[in-house]
C-alpha positions as a Markdown table, in Angstrom:
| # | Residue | x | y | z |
|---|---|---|---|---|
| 1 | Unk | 58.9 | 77.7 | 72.9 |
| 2 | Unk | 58.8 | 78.0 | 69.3 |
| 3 | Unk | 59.3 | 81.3 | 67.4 |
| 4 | Unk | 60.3 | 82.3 | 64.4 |
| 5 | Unk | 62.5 | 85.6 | 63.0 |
| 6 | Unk | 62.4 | 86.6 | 59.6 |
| 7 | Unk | 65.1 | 89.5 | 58.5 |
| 8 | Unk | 64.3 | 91.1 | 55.5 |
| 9 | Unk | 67.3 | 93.2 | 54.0 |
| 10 | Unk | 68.1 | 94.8 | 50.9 |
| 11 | Unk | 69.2 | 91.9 | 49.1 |
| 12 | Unk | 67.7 | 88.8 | 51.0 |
| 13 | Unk | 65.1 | 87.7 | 53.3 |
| 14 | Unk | 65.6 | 85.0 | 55.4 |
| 15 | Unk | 64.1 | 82.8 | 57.9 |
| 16 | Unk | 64.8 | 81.6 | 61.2 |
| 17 | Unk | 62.4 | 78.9 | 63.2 |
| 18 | Unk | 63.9 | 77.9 | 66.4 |
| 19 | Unk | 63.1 | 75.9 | 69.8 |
| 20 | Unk | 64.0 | 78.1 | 72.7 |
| 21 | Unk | 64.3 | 77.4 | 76.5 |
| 22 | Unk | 65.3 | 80.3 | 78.3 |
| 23 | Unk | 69.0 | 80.8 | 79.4 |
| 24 | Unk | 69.8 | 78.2 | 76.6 |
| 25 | Unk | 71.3 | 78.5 | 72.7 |
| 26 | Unk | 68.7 | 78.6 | 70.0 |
| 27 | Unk | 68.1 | 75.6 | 68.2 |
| 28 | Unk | 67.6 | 75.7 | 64.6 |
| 29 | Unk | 64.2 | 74.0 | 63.2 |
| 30 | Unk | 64.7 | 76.0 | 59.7 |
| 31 | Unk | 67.0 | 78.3 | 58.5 |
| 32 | Unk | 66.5 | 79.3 | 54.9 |
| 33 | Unk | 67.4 | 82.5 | 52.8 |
| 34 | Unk | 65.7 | 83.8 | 49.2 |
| 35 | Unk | 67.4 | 86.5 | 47.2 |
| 36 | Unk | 64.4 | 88.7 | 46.4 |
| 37 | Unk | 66.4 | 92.4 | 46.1 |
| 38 | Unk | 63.3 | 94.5 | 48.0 |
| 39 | Unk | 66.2 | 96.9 | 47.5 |
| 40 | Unk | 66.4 | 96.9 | 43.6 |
| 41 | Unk | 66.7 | 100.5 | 42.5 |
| 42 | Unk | 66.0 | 101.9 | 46.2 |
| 43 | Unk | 69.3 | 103.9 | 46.5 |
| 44 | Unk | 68.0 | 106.1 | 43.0 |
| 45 | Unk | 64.5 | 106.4 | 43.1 |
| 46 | Unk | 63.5 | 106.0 | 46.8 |
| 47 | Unk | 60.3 | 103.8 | 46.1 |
| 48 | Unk | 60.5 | 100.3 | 46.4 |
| 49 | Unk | 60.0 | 98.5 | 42.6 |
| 50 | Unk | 56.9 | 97.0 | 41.4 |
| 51 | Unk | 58.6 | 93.8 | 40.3 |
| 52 | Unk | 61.0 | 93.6 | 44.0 |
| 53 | Unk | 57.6 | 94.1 | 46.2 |
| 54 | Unk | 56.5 | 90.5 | 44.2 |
| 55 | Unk | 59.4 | 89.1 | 44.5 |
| 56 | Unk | 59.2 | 89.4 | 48.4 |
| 57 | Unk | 55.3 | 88.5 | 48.6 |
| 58 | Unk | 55.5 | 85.3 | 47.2 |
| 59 | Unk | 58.4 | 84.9 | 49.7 |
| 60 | Unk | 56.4 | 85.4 | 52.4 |
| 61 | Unk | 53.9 | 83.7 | 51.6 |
| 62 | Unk | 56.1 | 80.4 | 51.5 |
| 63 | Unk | 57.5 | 81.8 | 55.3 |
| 64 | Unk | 54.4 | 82.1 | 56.0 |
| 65 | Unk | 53.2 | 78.5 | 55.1 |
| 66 | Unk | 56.6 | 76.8 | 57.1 |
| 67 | Unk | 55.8 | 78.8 | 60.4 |
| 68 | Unk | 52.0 | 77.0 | 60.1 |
| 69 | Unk | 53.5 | 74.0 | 59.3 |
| 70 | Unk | 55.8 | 73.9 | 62.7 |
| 71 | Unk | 53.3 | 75.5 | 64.7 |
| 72 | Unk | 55.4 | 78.6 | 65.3 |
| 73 | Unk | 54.2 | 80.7 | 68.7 |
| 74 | Unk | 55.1 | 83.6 | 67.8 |
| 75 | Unk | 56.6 | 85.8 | 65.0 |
| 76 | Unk | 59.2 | 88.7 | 64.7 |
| 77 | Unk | 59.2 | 90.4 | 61.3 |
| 78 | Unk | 62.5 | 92.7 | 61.1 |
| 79 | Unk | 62.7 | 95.1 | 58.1 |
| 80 | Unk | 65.9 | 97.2 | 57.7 |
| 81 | Unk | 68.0 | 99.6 | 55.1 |
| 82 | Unk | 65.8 | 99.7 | 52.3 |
| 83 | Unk | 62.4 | 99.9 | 54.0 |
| 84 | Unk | 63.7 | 102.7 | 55.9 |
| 85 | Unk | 64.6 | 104.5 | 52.6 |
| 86 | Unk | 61.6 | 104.1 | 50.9 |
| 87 | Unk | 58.6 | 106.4 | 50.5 |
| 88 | Unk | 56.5 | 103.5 | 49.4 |
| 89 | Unk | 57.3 | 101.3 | 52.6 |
| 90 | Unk | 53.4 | 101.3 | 53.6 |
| 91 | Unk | 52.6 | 99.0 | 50.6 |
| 92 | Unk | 55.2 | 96.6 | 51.8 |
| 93 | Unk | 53.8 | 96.8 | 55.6 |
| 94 | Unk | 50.5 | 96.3 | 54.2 |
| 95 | Unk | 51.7 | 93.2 | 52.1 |
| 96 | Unk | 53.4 | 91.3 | 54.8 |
| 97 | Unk | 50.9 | 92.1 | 57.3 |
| 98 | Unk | 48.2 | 90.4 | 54.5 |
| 99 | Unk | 50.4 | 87.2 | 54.0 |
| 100 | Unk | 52.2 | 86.5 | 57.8 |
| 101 | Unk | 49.7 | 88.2 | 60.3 |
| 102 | Unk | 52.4 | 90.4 | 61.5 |
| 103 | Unk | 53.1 | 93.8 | 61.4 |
| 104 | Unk | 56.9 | 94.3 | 60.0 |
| 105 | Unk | 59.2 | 96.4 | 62.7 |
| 106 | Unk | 61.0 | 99.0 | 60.5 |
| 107 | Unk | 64.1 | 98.9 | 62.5 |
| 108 | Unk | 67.0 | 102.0 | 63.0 |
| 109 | Unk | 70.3 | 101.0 | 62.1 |
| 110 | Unk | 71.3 | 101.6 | 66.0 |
| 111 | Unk | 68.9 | 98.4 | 66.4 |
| 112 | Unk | 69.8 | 96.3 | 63.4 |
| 113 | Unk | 73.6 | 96.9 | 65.2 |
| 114 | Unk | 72.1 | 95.6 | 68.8 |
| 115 | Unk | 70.4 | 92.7 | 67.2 |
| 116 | Unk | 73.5 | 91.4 | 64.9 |
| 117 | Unk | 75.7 | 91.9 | 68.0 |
| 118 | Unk | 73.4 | 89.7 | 70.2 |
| 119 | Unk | 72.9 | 87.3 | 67.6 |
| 120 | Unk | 76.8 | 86.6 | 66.9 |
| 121 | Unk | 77.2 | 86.8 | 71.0 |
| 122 | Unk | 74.7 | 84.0 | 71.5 |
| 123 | Unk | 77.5 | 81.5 | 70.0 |
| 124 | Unk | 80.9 | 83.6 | 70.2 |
| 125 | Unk | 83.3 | 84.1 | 73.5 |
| 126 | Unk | 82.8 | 87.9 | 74.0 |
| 127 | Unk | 84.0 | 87.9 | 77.2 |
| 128 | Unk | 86.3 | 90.6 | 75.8 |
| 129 | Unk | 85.4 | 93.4 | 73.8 |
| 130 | Unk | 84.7 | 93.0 | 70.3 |
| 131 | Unk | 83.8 | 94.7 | 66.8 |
| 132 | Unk | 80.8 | 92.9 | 64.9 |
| 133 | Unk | 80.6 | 94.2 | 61.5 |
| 134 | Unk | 77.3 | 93.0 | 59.5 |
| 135 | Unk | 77.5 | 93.9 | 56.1 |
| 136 | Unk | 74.3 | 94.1 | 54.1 |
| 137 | Unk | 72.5 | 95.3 | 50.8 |
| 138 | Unk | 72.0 | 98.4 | 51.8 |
| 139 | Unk | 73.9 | 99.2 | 55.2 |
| 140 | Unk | 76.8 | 97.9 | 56.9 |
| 141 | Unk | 76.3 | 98.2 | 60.7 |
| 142 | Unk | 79.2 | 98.3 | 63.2 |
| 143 | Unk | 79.0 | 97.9 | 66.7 |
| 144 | Unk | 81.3 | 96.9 | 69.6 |
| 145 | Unk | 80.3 | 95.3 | 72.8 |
| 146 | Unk | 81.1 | 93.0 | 74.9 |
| 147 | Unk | 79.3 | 90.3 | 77.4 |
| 148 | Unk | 80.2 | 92.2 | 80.7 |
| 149 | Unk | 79.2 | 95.4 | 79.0 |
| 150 | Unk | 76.7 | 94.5 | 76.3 |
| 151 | Unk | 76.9 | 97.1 | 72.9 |
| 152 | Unk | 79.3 | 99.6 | 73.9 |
| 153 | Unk | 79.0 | 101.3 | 70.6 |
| 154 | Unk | 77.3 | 101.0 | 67.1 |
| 155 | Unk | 76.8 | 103.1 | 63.7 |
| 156 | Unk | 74.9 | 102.0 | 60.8 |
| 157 | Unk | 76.5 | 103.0 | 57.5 |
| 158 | Unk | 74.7 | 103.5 | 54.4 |
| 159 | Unk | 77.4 | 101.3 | 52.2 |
| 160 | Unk | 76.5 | 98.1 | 51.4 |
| 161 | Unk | 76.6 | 95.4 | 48.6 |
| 162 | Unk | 73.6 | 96.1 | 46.7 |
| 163 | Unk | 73.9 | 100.1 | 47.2 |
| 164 | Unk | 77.3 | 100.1 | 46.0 |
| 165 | Unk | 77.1 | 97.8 | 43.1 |
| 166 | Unk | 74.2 | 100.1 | 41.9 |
| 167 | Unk | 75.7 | 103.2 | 42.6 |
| 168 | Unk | 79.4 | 102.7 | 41.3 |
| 169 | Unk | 80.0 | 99.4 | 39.3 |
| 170 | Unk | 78.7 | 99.5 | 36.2 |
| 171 | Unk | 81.0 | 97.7 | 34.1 |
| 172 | Unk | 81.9 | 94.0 | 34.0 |
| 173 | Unk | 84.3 | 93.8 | 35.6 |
| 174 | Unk | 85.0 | 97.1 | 37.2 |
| 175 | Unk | 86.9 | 99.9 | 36.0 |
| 176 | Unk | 89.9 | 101.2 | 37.9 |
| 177 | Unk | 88.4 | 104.6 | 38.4 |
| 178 | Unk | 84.6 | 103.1 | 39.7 |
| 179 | Unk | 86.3 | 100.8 | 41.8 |
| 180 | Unk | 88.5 | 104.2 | 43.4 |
| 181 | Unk | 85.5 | 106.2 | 43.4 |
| 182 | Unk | 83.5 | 103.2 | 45.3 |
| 183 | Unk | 86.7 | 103.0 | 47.6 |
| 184 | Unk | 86.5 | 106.6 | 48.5 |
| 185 | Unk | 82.8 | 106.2 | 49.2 |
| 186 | Unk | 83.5 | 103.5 | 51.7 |
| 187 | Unk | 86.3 | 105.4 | 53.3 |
| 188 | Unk | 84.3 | 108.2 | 54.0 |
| 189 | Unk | 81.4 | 106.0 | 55.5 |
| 190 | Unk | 83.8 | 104.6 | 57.7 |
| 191 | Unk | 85.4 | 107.9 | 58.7 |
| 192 | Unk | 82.0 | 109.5 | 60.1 |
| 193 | Unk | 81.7 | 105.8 | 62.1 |
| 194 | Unk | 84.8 | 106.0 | 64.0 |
| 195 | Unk | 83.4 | 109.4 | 64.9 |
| 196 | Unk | 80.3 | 107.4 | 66.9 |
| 197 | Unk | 82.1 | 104.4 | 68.0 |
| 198 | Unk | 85.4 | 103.7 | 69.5 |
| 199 | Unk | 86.4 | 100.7 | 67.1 |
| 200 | Unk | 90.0 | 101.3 | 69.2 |
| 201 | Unk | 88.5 | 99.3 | 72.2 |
| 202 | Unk | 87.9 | 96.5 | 70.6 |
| 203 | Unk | 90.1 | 93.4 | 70.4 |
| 204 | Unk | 89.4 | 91.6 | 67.3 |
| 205 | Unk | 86.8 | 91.6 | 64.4 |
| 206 | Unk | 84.1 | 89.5 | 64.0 |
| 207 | Unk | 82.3 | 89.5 | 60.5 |
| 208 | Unk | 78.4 | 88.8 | 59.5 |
| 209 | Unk | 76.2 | 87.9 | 56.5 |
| 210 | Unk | 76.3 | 87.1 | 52.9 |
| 211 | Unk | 79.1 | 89.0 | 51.8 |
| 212 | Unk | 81.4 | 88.0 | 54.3 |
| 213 | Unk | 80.3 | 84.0 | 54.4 |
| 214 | Unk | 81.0 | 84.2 | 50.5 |
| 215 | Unk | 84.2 | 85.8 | 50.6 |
| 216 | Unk | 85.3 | 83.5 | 53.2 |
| 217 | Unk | 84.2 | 80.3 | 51.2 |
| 218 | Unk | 86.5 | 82.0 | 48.7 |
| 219 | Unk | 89.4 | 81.7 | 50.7 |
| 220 | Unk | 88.5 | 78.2 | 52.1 |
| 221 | Unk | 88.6 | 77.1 | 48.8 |
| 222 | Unk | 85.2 | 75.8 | 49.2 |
| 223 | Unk | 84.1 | 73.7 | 46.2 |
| 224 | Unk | 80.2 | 74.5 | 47.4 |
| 225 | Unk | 78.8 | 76.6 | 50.2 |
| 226 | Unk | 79.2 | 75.1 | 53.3 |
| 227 | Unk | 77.8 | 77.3 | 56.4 |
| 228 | Unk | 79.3 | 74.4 | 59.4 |
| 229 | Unk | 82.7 | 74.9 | 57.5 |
| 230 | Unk | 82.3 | 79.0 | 57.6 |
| 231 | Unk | 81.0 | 79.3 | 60.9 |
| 232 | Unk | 83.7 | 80.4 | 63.0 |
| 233 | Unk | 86.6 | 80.2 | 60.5 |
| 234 | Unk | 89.6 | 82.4 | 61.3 |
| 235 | Unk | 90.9 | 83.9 | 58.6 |
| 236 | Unk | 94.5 | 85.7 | 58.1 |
| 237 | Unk | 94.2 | 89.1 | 56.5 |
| 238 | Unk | 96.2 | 88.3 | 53.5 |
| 239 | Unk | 93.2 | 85.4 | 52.9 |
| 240 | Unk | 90.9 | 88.0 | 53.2 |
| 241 | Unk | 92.5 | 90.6 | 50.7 |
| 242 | Unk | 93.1 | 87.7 | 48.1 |
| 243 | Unk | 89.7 | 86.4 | 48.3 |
| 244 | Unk | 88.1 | 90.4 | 48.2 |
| 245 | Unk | 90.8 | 91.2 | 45.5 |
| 246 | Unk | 89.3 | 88.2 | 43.2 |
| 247 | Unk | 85.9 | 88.7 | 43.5 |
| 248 | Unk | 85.9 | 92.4 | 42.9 |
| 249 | Unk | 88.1 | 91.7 | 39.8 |
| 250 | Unk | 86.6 | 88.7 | 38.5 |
| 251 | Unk | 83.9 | 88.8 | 35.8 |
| 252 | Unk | 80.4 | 87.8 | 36.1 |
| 253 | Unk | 80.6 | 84.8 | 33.9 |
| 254 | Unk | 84.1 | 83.9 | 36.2 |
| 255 | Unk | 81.9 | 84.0 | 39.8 |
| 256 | Unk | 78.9 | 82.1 | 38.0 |
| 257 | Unk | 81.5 | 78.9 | 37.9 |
| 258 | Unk | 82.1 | 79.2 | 42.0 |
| 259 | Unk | 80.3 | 76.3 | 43.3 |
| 260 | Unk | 79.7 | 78.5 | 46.6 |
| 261 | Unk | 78.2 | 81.5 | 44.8 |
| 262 | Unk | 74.7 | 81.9 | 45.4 |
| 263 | Unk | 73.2 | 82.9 | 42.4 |
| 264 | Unk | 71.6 | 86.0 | 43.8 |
| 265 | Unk | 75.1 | 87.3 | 44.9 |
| 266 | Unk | 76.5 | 87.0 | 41.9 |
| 267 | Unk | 76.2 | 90.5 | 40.5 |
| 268 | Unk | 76.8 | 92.5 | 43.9 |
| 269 | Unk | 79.9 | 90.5 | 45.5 |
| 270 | Unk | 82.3 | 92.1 | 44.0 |
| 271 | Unk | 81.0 | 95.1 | 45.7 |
| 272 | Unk | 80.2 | 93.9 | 48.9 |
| 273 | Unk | 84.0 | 92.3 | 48.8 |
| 274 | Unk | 85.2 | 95.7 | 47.9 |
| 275 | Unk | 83.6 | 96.9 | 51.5 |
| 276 | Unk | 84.8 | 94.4 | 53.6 |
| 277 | Unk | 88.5 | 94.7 | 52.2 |
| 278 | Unk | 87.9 | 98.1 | 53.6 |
| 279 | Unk | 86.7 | 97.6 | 57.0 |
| 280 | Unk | 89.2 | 94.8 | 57.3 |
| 281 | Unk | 91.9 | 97.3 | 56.5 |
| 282 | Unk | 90.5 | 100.4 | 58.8 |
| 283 | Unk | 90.4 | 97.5 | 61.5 |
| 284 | Unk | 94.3 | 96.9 | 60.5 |
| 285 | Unk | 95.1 | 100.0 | 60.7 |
| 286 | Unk | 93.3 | 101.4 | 63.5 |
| 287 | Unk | 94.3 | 98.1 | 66.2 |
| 288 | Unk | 96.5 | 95.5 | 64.9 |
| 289 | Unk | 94.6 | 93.3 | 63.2 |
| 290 | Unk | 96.2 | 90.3 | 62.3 |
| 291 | Unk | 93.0 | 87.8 | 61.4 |
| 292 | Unk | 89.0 | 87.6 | 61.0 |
| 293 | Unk | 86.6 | 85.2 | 62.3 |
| 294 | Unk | 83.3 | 84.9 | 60.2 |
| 295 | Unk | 80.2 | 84.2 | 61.7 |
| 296 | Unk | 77.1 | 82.4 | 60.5 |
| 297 | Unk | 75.0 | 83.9 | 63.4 |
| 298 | Unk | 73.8 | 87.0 | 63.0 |
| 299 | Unk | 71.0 | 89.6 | 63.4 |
| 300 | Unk | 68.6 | 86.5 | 62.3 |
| 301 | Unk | 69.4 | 85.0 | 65.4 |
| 302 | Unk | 69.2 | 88.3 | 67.5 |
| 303 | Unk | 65.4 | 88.4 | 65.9 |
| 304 | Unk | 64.5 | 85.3 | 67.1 |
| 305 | Unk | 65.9 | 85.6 | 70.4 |
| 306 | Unk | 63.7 | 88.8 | 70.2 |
| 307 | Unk | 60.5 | 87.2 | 69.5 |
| 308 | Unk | 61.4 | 84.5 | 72.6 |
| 309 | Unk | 61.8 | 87.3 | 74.8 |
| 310 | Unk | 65.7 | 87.1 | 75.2 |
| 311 | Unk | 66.5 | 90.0 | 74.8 |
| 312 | Unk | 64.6 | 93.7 | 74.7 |
C-alpha cells in the first residue's frame, strides 16, 4: 500500500510518501519539508496571516501534484498548534481541502504526542520506557511510553520555536534579560507537564524535529545537513548545552554561514535551542540524564502509519 502523511506545523509542512506492508517498517518514497510559517503572528493576533495561508497553498498544491504522480492510495492531512489557535482555521480547511481532496484533521496536542511517539517507536528499541519530546513551532509535546505499554503519558506545551522567538527574542542576538524571561516561560511550561506526566519513569530521552536535528548537526560538526548522520546520534549533555548555548547566542548573520542551517530556521533556532537546553536540563535533573539520542522519525511517520491503518 501506498499512502502519504503530510504534517503541517507552525513552522513547516512536510511530506511523507511511503510503501507499507503490514507488520513491517515504512519505506520512504518521498520525504520533503517547506518552511511556509502557517504560524507567522499566530501567538499575537489569533488569525492565521494573509501572506502565511499562500505560503502553505502553493505548498500543497506541489504535495498535491507528487502524491498524483506516485499514485498515492490514500492521504492523511495532520494539522497541529497553530491551526488549533486560530479563529480563521476554516479558510485553511477550506484551502487544503480545494488543492489535496482531503479534509485536514485538526489534531489535540494529546494526539500530536501519540503520533510522534509511534512514529519515533516504529525505528527505536522501546522495549523500556522512554520520554519522546517533539519540539515544534508552536508546541512542544512530551510523552512517555513504552512498547509493552504504549504512551503511558503525554502533555502538549504551548512553547515552541516559532512562539518563543516571536514572543520574547526581539533583538539580534538576544538580550540577557529576554533570554531569562524566555527561560522562565519554558520552566513554567514544563512545570505544569510534570504535573500530567510522570517524566520520572522514563529511562532516557529521545528528541524529535527541526530544532533538535539542527542543534544536533551543531554538535556533530556537520559541514551540511545530513539526516542518515542525525538519525540516531547519541549525544552527551555537555554537546548538547554547547551546541544550544551557540545558537541562542550567535547572530543571525553568524547561523546564515552554517552549512546545516535551513534557511527557514534561521531566525527561530536560537529559540527553539533555548527550549531544548531546558527540557534536556529538567530531564537531568529530574532522572540522571547523562546523554540524548535524536531521532529523524517522528510524528510524520506516526501520520503515515495512520493513513495505512497501523495504528488508531
Amino acid at each position: 500500500m501506498k499512502v502519504a502523511g503530510i504534517d503541517c506545523g507552525t513552522n513547516s509542512i512536510r511530506l511523507l510518501i511511503a510503501d507499507i506492508e503490514p507488520g513491517q517498517p515504512l519505506v520512504d518514497v518521498v520525504r520533503t519539508m517547506e518552511v511556509v510559517r502557517l504560524g507567522q503572528g499566530v501567538d499575537t493576533t489569533g488569525e492565521f496571516a494573509q501572506e502565511a495561508l499562500d505560503r502553505t497553498f502553493e505548498a500543497a498544491e506541489r504535495y498535491a501534484d507528487l502524491c498524483r504522480e506516485h499514485n498515492v492510495e490514500n492521504i492523511r492531512f495532520v494539522a497541529t498548534s497553530a491551526t488549533r489557535d486560530a479563529r480563521n482555521r476554516d479558510v485553511f480547511i477550506s484551502g487544503i481541502q480545494n488543492r489535496l481532496g482531503v479534509t485536514p484533521e485538526v489534531i489535540s496536542g494529546q494526539r500530536e504526542a501519540q503520533l510522534s511517539f509511534f512514529g519515533a517507536a516504529s525505528v527505536i528499541d522501546v522495549t523500556d520506557p522512554v520520554a519522546v519530546i517533539d519540539l515544534g513551532g508552536g508546541s512542544t509535546e512530551i510523552v512517555v511510553g513504552s512498547k509493552a505499554d504504549g504512551v503511558i503519558g503525554s502533555f502538549s506545551m504551548n512553547v515552541g520555536c516559532v512562539r518563543m522567538f516571536e514572543r520574547h527574542l526581539k533583538s539580534d542576538p538576544p538580550t540577557e534579560a529576554e533570554v531569562e524571561v524566555a527561560r522562565r516561560d519554558v520552566r513554567n511550561a514544563l512545570d505544569e507537564a510534570t504535573q500530567h506526566v510522570d517524566i520520572t519513569a522514563a529511562t532516557r530521552l529521545i528528541g524529535l524535529a527541526g530544532t533538535v536535528t539542527t542543534v544536533t548537526a551543531r554538535a556533530l560538526g556537520l559541514p551540511e545537513y545530513d539526516p542518515d548522520a542525525i538519525d540516531g546520534a547519541t549525544l552527551t549533555l555537555d554537546e548538547v548545552y554547547g551546541a544550544c548555548d551557540w545558537l541562542l547566542s550567535a547572530t543571525r548573520e553568524e547561523r546564515t554561514k552554517e552549512g546545516y542551517m535551513h534557511p527557514g530556521r534561521i531566525d527561530v533556532i536560537g529559540a527553539g535551542a533555548l527550549v531544548w537546553s531546558e527540557v534536556v536540563g529538567r530531564f537531568e535533573r529530574e532522572i540522571g540524564i547523562t546523554s540524548v539520542t535524536t531521532s529523524e522519525h517522528d510524528i510524520l511517520d506516526g501520520i503515515a502509519l495512520w493513513a495505512a491503518g497501523e495504528i488508531d
